[in-house]
C-alpha positions in Angstrom: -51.0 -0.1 -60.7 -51.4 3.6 -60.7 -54.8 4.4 -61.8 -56.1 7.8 -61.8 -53.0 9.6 -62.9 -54.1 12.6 -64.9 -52.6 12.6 -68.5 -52.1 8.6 -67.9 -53.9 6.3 -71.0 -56.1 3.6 -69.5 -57.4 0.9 -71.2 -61.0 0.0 -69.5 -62.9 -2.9 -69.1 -65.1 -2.9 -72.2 -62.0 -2.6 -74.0 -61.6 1.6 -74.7 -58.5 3.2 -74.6 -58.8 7.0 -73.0 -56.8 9.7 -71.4 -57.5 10.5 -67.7 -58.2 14.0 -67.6 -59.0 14.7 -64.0 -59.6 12.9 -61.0 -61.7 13.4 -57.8 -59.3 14.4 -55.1 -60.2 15.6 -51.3 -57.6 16.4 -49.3 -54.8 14.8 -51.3 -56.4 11.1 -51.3 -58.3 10.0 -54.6 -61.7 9.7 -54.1 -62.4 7.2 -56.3 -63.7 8.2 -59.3 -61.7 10.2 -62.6 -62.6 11.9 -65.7 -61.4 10.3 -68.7 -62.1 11.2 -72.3 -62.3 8.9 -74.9 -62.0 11.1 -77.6 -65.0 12.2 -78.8 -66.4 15.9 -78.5 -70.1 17.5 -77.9 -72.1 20.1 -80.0 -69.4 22.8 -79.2 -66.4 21.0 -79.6 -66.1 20.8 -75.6 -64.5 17.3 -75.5 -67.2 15.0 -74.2 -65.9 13.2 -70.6 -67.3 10.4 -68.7 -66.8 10.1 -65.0 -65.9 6.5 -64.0 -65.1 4.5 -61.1 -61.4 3.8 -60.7 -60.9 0.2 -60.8 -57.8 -2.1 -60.2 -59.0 -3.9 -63.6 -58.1 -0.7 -65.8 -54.9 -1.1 -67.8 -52.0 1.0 -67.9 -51.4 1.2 -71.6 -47.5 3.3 -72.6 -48.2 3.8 -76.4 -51.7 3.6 -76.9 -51.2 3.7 -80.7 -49.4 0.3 -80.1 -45.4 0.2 -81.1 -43.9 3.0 -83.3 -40.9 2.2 -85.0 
């Protein structure tokens, strides 16, 4: 599974969907952690991100609206 992939949707163990946004990277190799945004936004409409460990239970989800059509 290819967690970590900015722009990927994850679906994370307490069940949220979000968008990985950014991810820790050193010299090419992930470091483990990645910013994804669930969709919510602060005071100043700066969207508001939590840092999370990557983890091999996160789901790859294609269509995080479910099916269309």
């Amino acid at each position: 599974m290819d967690t970590g992939v900015v722009r990927q949707f994850v679906k994370v163990t307490d069940g949220r969907v979000g968008a990985v946004i950014a991810n820790d990277v050193c010299g090419g190799v992930l470091r483990g952690h990645c910013d994804v945004w669930f969709g919510e936004f602060g005071p100043n409409d700066d969207p508001f991100v939590e840092q999370l460990l990557v983890t091999d239970n996160w789901e790859t989800v294609a269509c995080p609206l479910g099916e269309l059509g």
